[in-house]
C-alpha positions in Angstrom: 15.9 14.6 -18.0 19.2 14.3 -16.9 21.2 15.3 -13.7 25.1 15.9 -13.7 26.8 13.0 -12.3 29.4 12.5 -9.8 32.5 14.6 -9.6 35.1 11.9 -10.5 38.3 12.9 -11.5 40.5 15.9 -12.4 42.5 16.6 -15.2 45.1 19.6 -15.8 47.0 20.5 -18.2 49.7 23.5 -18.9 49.5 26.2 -21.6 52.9 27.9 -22.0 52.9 31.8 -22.0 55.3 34.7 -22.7 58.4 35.0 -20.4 58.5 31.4 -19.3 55.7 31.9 -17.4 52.8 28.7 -17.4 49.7 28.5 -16.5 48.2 25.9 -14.9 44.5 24.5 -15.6 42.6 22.1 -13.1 39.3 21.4 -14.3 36.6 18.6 -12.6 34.9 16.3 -15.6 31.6 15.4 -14.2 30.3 12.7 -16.0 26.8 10.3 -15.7 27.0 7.6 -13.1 26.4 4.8 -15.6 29.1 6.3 -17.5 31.6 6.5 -14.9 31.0 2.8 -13.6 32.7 1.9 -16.7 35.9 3.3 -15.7 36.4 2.7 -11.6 37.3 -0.8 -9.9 34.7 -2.9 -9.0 34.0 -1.9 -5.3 31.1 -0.6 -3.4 31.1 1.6 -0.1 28.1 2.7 1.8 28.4 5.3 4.0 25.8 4.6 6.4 23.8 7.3 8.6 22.8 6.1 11.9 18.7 5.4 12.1 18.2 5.9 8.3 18.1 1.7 7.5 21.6 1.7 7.3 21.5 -1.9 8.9 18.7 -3.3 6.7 20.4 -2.0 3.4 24.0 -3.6 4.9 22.1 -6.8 5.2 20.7 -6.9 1.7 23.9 -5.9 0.2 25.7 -8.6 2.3 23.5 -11.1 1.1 24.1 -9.9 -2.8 27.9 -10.6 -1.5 27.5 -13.7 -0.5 25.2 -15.0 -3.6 27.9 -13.6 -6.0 30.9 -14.6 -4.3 32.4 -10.9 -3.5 34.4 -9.7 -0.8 31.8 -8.2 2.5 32.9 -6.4 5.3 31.0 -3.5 7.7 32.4 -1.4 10.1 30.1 -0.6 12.4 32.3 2.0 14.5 33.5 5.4 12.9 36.7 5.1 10.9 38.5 7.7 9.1 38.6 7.6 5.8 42.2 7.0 5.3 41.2 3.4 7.5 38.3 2.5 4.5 40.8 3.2 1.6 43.3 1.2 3.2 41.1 -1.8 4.5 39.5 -1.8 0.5 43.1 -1.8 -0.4 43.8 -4.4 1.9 40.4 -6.5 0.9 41.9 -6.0 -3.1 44.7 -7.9 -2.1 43.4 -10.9 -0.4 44.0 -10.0 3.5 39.9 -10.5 3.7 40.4 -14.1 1.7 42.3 -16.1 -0.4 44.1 -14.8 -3.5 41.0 -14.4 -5.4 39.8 -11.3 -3.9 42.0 -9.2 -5.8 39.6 -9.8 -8.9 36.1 -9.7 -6.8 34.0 -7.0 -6.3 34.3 -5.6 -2.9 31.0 -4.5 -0.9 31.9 -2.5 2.1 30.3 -0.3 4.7 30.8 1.8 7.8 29.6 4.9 10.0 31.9 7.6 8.5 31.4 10.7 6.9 32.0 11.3 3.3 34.8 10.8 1.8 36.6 11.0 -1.5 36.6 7.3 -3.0 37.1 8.6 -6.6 37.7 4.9 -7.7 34.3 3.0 -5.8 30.6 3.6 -6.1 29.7 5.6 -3.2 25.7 5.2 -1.8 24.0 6.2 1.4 20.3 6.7 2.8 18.2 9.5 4.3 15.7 9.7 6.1 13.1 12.0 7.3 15.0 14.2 10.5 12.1 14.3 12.8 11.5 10.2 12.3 15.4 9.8 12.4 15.4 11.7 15.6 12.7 10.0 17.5 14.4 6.5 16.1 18.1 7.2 17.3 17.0 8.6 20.9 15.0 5.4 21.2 17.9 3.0 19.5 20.0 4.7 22.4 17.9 2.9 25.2 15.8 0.3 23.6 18.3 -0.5 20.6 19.8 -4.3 20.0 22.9 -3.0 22.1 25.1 -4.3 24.9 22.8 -4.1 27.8 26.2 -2.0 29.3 25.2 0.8 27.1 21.4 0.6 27.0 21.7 1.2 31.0 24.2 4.0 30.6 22.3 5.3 27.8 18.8 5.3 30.1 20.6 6.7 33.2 21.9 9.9 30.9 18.6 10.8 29.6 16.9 10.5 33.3 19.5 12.5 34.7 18.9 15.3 32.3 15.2 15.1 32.6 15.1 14.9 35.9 13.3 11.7 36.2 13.6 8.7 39.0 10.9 6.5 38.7 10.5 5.9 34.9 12.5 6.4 31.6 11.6 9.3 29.9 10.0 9.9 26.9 11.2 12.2 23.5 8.7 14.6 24.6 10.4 15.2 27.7 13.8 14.9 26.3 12.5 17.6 23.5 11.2 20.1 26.7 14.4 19.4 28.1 17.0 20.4 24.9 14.4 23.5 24.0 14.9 25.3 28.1 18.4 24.5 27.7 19.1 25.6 24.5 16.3 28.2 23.1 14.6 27.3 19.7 17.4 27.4 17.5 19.6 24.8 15.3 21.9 22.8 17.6 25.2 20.6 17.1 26.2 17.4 17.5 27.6 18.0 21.1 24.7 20.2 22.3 22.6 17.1 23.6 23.3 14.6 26.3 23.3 12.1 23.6 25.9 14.2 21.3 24.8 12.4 17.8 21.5 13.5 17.9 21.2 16.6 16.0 21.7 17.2 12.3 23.1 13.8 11.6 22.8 14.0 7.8 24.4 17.2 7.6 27.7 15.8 9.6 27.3 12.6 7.6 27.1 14.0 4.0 29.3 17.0 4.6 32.6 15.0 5.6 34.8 15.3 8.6 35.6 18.1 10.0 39.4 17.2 10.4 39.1 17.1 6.6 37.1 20.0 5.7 36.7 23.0 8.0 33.3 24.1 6.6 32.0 21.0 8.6 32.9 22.2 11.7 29.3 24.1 12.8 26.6 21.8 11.0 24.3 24.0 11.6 26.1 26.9 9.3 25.6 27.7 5.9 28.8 26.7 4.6 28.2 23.1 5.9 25.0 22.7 4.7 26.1 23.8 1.3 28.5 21.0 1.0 26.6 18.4 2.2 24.0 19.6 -0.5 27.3 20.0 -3.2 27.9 16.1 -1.9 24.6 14.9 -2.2 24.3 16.0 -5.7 27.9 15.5 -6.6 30.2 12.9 -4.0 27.5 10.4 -3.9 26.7 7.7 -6.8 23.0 6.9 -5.0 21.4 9.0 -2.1 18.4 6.4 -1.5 15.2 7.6 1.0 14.5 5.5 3.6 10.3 6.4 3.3 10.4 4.8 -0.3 12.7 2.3 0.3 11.8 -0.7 -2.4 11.9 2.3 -4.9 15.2 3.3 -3.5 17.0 -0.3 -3.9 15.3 -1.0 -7.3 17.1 2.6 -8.3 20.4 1.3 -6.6 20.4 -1.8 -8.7 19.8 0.3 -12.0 22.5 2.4 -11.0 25.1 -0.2 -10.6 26.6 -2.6 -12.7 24.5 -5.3 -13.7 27.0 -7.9 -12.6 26.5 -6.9 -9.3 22.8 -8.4 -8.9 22.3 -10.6 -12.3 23.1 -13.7 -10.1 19.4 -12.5 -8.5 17.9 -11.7 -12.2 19.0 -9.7 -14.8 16.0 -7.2 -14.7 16.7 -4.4 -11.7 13.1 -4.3 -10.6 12.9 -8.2 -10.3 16.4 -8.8 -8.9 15.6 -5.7 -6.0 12.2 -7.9 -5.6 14.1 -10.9 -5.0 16.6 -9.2 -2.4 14.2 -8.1 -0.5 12.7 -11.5 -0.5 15.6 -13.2 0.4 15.4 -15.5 3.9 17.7 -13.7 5.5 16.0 -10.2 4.7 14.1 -8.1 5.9 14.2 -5.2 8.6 16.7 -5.5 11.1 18.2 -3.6 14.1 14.5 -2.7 15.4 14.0 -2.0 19.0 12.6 -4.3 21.5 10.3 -2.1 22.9 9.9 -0.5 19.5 5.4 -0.5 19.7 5.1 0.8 23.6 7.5 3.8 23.0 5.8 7.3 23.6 5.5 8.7 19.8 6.3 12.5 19.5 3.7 15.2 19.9 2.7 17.7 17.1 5.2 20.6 19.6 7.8 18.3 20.0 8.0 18.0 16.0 8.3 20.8 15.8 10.8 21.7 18.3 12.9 18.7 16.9 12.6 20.3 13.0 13.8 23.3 14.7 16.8 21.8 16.5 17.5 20.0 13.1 16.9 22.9 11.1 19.7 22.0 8.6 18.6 18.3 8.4 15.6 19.3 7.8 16.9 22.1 4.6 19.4 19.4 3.4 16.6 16.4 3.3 14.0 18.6 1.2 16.6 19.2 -1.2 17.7 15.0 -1.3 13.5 14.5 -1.8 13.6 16.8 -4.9 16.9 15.4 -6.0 15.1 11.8 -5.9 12.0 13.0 -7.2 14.2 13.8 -10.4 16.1 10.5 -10.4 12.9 8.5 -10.2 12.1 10.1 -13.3 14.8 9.9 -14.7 15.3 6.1 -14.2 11.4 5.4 -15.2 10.3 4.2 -11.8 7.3 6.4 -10.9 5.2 2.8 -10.5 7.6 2.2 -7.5 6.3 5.6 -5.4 
C-alpha cells in the first residue's frame, strides 16, 4: 500500500503554438516522503497544535538535537511564516552558533499554522478534539504558566459563568458556550478563551492572512484544506492517543542520520528517546487529577462546537491507520 506523498515542488514548462502564442504548463510532482528527503536540506520544523503533546514531542526532538550536535530552537509564541523561514535561514548561517551550523541539521518548532517549507520536513500531532478541548480550557487556568495569566485566565471563565465562590468546571463552561451560541460549529473567537474551538482545523489549514478559505474554520472550504494539508503539506501527522507508535513512525520517516546516534533501528532508537533522562511528559497541569472530567452532554456539546475538528481528526485516524500499515508497525497499536 502506498499513499501519495507530499506536494513538493512545481515544475513548468512552455510548448510554443501557432501565432506566437505559448502556453504555459504548471504541474505539482508529488512524490513519496522517503523519496523526497533525498532532495531537501537537512531541517526539521514542527508545527505544534496547542494541547496535542506538542511540548513532549519538542522535548524529545530537542534531546535528539542535542545528542547529534544539530541546531534546536522553539518558538513558543505564534510567528508568521515568513519569521520561521527567515530564523531557519538565519540558523543555516550560524546566527544560532558558530560557523558550523551551516552544515547541521536544524530542528525547529513553533505555534503557527501551516505553511509552505517546500525545502524542510514538516510534522505535527493530533489529538482527539473533545480530550484536546477539556486539556486546553484546563492548561488555561491550571497550566505551567505565569501565575499573571493563570489568574487572568480564571477570572475570564468565572465572569462568563457567572461564578464567585469557586472556579468553574468544563461542564459549566460547556452550558455556558451552548445558551450563548446554540448547538452549532463555533470559531476561534466565539469563546471567552478565543483558541478553543476547532484548533486543528486553524492549525492544519494555514493562516488566514495567507489563504482566505481559512477564514471561517468551521466552513467547508477550510476543512477541505486542512484535509488537502494533512494528506499533502505535512511529511508526518502523528496521534497523540498512540503516541510511541507515532514517534517510532516519525523516525522511519526521517533520515536515519537524524536518530542513528540513539540506534540505527527506528523502533529501538524511538525506545531509547523516550527513555531518555530528560523525557518524558511535560507541560502537565498541577491540578491535573482533581479537575472536574467532562460529562457524557458536555461531549457531546463540545463535538458539536468542534464539529470540523472532529470531521478533520476522523479523516487524520484513517490516514494513520494506512501509514501504520504501510510502515509495518501494527505491533505498535
Amino acid at each position: 500500500m502506498s499513499h501519495p506523498g507530499r506536494l513538493r515542488y512545481t515544475m513548468s514548462f512552455t510548448l510554443s503554438l501557432s501565432r506566437g502564442c505559448y502556453l504555459f504548463i504548471l504541474c505539482c510532482a508529488t512524490i513519496s516522503p522517503m523519496d523526497a528527503l533525498d532532495a531537501i536540506p537537512t531541517s526539521a520544523v514542527f508545527v505544534k497544535v496547542p494541547k496535542t503533546g506538542s511540548t513532549t514531542l519538542r522535548g524529545l526532538m530537542e534531546i535528539m538535537a542535542k545528542k547529534s550536535n544539530f541546531t534546536y530552537f522553539n518558538n513558543d509564541r505564534m510567528v508568521s511564516c515568513d519569521h520561521m523561514h527567515k530564523a531557519i535561514e538565519n540558523a543555516r548561517h550560524g546566527t544560532y552558533g558558530d560557523t558550523e551550523s551551516a552544515v547541521r541539521p536544524i530542528f525547529a518548532s513553533s505555534h503557527m499554522p501551516h505553511c509552505d517549507f517546500a525545502s524542510s520536513f514538516l510534522l505535527t500531532m493530533a489529538r482527539e478534539p473533545v480530550a484536546r478541548f477539556v486539556s486546553h480550557f484546563y492548561y488555561t487556568m491550571y497550566g505551567p504558566r505565569p501565575q499573571g495569566k493563570k489568574r487572568h485566565s480564571i477570572s475570564v471563565a468565572k465572569n462568563y459563568t457567572h461564578l464567585s465562590d469557586r472556579d468553574p468546571s468544563v461542564n459549566e463552561f460547556a452550558v455556558n458556550l451552548r445558551d450563548e451560541y446554540g448547538e452549532r460549529c463555533l470559531q476561534k473567537t466565539e469563546a471567552p478563551f478565543n483558541f478553543l474551538n476547532n484548533q486543528h482545523v486553524y492549525y492544519f489549514c494555514g493562516f488566514p492572512s495567507a489563504h482566505e478559505d481559512c477564514a471561517d474554520v468551521c466552513s467547508e472550504r477550510a476543512l477541505k484544506r486542512a484535509i488537502f494539508n494533512m494528506k499533502h503539506g505535512f511529511d508526518f501527522v502523528g496521534v497523540v492517543e498512540h503516541f510511541n507508535a507515532s514517534l517510532t513512525m516519525l523516525l522511519k520517516k526521517m533520515p536515519p542520520a537524524w536518530y542513528s546516534v540513539f540506534d540505527d533501528e527506528p523502533a529501538r532508537a524511538a525506545e531509547k528517546i523516550l527513555n531518555h533522562p530528560e523525557g518524558g511528559h511535560r507541560n502537565v497541569n498541577d491540578k491535573k487529577h482533581t479537575m472536574e472530567p467532562p460529562t457524557e452532554e458536555t461531549k457531546r456539546l463540545l463535538r458539536v462546537f468542534n464539529a470540523n475538528d472532529v470531521r478533520l481528526y476522523n479523516n487524520v485516524i484513517n490516514f494513520f491507520a494506512d501509514e501504520i500499515k504501510t510502515y509495518k508497525l501494527e505491533d505498535f497499536m
